[in-house]
N, C-alpha and C positions, 0 to 999 in steps of 0.2 A: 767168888763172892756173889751173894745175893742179887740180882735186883728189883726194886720196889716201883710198882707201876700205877698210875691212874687210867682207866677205862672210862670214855665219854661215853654217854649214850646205853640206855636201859632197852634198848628191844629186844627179837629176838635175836641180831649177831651179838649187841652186846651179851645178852647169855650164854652164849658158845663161847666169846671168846674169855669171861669170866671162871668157866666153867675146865675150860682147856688149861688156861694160864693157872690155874689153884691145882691142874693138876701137873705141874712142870715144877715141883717143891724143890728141885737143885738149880733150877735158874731165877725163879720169883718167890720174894721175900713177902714182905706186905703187899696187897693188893686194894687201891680205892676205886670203887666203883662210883660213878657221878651221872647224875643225870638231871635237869629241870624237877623231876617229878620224885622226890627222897623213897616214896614208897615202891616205888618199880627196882629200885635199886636192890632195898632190905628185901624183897620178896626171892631175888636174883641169890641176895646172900643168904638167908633160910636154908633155899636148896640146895645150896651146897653144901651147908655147915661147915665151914672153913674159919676159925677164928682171924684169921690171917687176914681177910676180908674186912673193909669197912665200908660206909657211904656215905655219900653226902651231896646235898642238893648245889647244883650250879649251873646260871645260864651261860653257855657256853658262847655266845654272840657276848658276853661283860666280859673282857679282855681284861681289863685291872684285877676282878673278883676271880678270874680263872687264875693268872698267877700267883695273886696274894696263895691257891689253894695248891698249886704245884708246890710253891718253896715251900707253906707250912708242912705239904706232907711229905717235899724230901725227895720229886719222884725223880727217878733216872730216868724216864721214859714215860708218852702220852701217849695212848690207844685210842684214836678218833673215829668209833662208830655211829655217830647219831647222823648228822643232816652234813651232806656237800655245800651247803651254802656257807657251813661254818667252819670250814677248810682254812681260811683266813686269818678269820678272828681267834684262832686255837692256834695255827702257825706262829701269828705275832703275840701271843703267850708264851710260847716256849723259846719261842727266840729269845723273850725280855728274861724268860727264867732258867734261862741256858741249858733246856734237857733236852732229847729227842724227841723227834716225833714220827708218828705213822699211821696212816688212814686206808682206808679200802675205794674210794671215792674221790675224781679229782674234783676239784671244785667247780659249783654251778650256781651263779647269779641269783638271785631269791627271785630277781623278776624278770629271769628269763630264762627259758628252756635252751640252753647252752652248754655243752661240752668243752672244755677248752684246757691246756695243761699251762697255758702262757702265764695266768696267772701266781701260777705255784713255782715253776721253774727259775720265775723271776726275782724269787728267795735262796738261788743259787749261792753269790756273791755274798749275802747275811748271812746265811747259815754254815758256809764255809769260814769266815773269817770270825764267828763263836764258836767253832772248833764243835759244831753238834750237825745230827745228821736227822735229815725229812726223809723217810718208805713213802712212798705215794700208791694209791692201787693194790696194795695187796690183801686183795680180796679175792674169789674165782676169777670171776671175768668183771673188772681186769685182776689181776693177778695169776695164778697157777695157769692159766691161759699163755702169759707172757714171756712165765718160768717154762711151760711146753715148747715154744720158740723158742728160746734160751736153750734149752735141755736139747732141740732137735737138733738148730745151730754147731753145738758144740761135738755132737755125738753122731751125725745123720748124713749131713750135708755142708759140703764145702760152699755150697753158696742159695742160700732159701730164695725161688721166685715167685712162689703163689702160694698166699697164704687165705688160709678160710675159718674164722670161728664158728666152733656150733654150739648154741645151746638149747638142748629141749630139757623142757619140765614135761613128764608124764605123767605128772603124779591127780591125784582128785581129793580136790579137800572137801568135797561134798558139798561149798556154797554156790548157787548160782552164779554169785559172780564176785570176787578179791583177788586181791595183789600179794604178792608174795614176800616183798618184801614194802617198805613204807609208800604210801598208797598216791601220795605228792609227787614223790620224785620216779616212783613206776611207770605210772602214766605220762609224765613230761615224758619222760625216757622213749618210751615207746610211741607216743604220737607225735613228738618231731620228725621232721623231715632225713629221709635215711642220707646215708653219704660213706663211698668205697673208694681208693685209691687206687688209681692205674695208670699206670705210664707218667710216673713223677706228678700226678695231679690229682686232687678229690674231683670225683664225679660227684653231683646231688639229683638225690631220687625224691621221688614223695613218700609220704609214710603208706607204707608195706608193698611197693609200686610191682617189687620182682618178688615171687614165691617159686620155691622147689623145693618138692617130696624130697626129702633125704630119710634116706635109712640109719636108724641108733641102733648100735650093737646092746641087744635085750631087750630091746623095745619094739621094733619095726618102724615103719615109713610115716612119716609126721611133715604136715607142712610146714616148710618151714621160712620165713620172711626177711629179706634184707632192712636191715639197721645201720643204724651209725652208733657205733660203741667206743666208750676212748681208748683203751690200750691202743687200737688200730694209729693211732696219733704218735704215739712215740714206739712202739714197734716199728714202722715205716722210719723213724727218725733213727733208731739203732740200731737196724738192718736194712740198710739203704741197697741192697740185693732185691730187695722185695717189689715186683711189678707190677701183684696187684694184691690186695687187703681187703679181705669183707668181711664182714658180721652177721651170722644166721641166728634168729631165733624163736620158736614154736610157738603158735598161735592158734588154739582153738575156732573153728568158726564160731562158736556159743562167744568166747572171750571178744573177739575182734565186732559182733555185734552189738553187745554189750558197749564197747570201748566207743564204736562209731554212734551212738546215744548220747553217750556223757560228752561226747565234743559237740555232738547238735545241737544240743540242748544247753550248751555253754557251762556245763559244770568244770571241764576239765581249765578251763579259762584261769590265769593265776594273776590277770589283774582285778585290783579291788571294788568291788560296787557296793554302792549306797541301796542298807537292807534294814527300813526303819528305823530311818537316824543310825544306823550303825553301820562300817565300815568291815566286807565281810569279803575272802580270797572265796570266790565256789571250790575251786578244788581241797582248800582246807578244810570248808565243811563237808565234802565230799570224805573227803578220808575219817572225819567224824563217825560216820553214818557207815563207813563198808566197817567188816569183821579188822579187827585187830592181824596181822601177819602172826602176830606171835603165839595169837588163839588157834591156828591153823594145824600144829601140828599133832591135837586130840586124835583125829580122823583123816589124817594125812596115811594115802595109800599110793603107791608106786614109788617113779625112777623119776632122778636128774640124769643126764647123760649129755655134760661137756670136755668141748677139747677141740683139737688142732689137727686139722687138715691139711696138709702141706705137701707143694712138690716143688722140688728143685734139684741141683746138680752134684753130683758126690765119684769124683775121679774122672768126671768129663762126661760120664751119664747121666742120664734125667730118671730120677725115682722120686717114689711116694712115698708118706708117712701120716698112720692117723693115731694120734696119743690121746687118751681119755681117761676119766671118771666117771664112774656111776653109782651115784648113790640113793640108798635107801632111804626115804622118808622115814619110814617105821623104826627104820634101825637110828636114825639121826634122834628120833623126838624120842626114844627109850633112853638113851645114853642124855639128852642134855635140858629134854622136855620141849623140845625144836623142829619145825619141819625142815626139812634139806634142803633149803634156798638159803636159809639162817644159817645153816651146820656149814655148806659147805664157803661162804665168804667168811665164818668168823671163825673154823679152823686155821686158813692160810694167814691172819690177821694173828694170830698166837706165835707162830712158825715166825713169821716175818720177827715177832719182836724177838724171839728168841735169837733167830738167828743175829740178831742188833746188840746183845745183849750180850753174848758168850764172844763177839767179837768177831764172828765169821763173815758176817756183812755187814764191816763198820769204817766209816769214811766220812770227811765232813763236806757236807754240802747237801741236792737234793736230789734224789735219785729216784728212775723207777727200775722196781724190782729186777727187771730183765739185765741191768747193767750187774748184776752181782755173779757169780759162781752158780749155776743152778744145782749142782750134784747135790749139797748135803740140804739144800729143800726138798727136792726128790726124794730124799731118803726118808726126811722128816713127813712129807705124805704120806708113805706105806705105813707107817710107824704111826699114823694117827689118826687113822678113818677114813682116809682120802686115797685108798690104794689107785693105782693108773695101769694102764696096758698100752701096751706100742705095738701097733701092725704094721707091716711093711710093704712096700710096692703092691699097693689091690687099690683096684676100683675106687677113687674117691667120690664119684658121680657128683663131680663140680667141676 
């Protein structure tokens, strides 16, 4: 049987994953596409020409006006790509409206740059006893990141001790200077303060303290900077083998001079100032003012290139393993009109709900991805744009 889905959020993932899901006709029936802005949505359904497709305006922080809009349209499942801050207020919707849910994004304080999954985990015991199920993170990183430890876990190694994410962008959108994906929550992301786990504890670093060259297979040697990303947060909690956890990822010197401006200068600041008579976030107007993410894939050339670094112990030996993705800008924005930061978070964001959907990863409560079967999402990658390769035992230079 069918089922019928609502899709939050008109950016560029939402387009992907609008774009994926219209094309999965034996799993999704109707599809509503929502976002604040009614016209981002129609322009979304045009390109596809899907009658199947509808839209409709909704603020997703109106928790009453969200559900009245699940029950009217019936949905078996909620697709939450817009803002992490709204993780919440979309959760305690589909709680009240008794469907699933699933985000690519844990949630993050509107007025603080914070990673944290306590708050969502904490919808454990509600979501369990409405007999409906919460995907958290399935997006790349986190997501298909997490399903790589899952997939290496189950297939590789008897016991994972050192795990490393990497992700570079290679790519050039030809602006001086934008974010890849929304321009708010990239910047928190990236100029908070970093943080790795080792030896049963978070270390904290400053923002971009340690850097190392690592080599992408197709790409070559990219510097690359220690972060604090959340999968590392419940990976560590679901492979409690793991000694140490880190977060790599690629930073132009152009980009990071750039970045170390907009903090001087107090744009990146997300508390409010008084800006004649008016009550204004700088980094909102900041993200005003930079290129749309979604406008970026016109002129998008190169590679993504992420994945999983890992070594640990398999029959009482110590081996390597490095699993990845790399994709194509040009190939991503021909197929969905996207550059590959968009493609490759809101392919795995389709996958997730399919797999929710057909019953393969279905359980009530709240989960992240990596607690599910990884094999038939592996499968569903090769199968959708997302193909991976696995090296074994070489050089991880970490």
């Amino acid at each position: 049987m069918k089922k019928d889905i609502i899709i939050i959020g008109a950016g560029g993932v939402g387009r992907v994953v609008a774009f994926k899901c219209a094309a999965q006709t034996e799993t999704f029936g109707r599809i509503l596409l929502a976002s604040r802005t009614k016209s981002k949505c129609d322009e979304i359904k045009d390109a596809i020409g899907d009658d199947r497709i509808s839209t409709a305006a909704i603020d997703a922080m109106d928790t009453p006006a969200l559900v009245k809009l699940i029950k009217d349209f019936g949905a078996d499942l909620v697709i939450h790509v817009a803002l992490p801050y709204q993780d919440l207020a979309i959760m305690d919707a589909c709680l009240e409206a008794r469907v699933h849910y699933l985000d690519t994004a844990n949630y993050e304080p509107e007025d603080e740059a914070k990673f944290e999954y306590k708050w969502q985990w904490a919808y454990q015991d509600k979501y369990r006893d409405a007999d409906i199920m919460a995907l958290l993170g399935c997006g790349f990183d986190p997501g298909v990141t997490s399903i790589f430890t899952a997939y290496a876990a189950k297939h590789y190694f008897d016991e994972i001790q050192y795990l490393d994410i990497v992700d570079c962008n290679a790519g050039d959108h030809g602006h001086p200077f934008a974010t890849n994906f929304n321009p708010e929550i990239n910047i928190r992301e990236v100029t908070q303060k970093g943080k790795y786990w080792e030896n049963g504890q978070w270390v904290e670093t400053e923002p971009h303290q340690f850097m190392k060259k690592l080599t992408y297979p197709g790409i070559g040697p990219k510097n690359s900077y220690l972060i604090y990303h959340e999968e590392l947060e419940s990976l560590v909690k679901n492979f409690p083998t793991i000694k140490r956890a880190r977060f790599w990822m690629t930073f132009s010197d152009e980009y990071l001079t750039h970045l170390r401006v907009i903090q001087n200068i107090g744009m990146a600041n997300i508390a409010p100032i008084d800006y004649e008579g008016q009550q204004i976030v700088p980094i909102q107007f900041l993200k005003a003012v930079l290129p749309d993410p979604k406008s970026l894939g016109v002129n998008y050339k190169g590679w993504t290139s992420i994945g999983c670094r890992i070594r640990g112990l398999k029959d009482g030996k110590e081996r390597t393993l490095y699993i990845y993705n790399n994709t194509d800008h040009e190939v991503a924005y021909k197929e969905t009109g996207t550059q590959g930061v968009s493609y490759t978070t809101g392919v795995p964001a389709m996958i997730g709900a399919k797999m929710m959907m057909t019953g393969q990863w279905m359980k009530a409560g709240v989960f992240n991805v990596e607690e599910f079967n990884p094999d038939p999402f592996m499968e569903a990658l090769n199968n959708n744009g997302l193909p991976w390769k696995v090296e074994q035992d070489i050089d991880l230079e970490l």
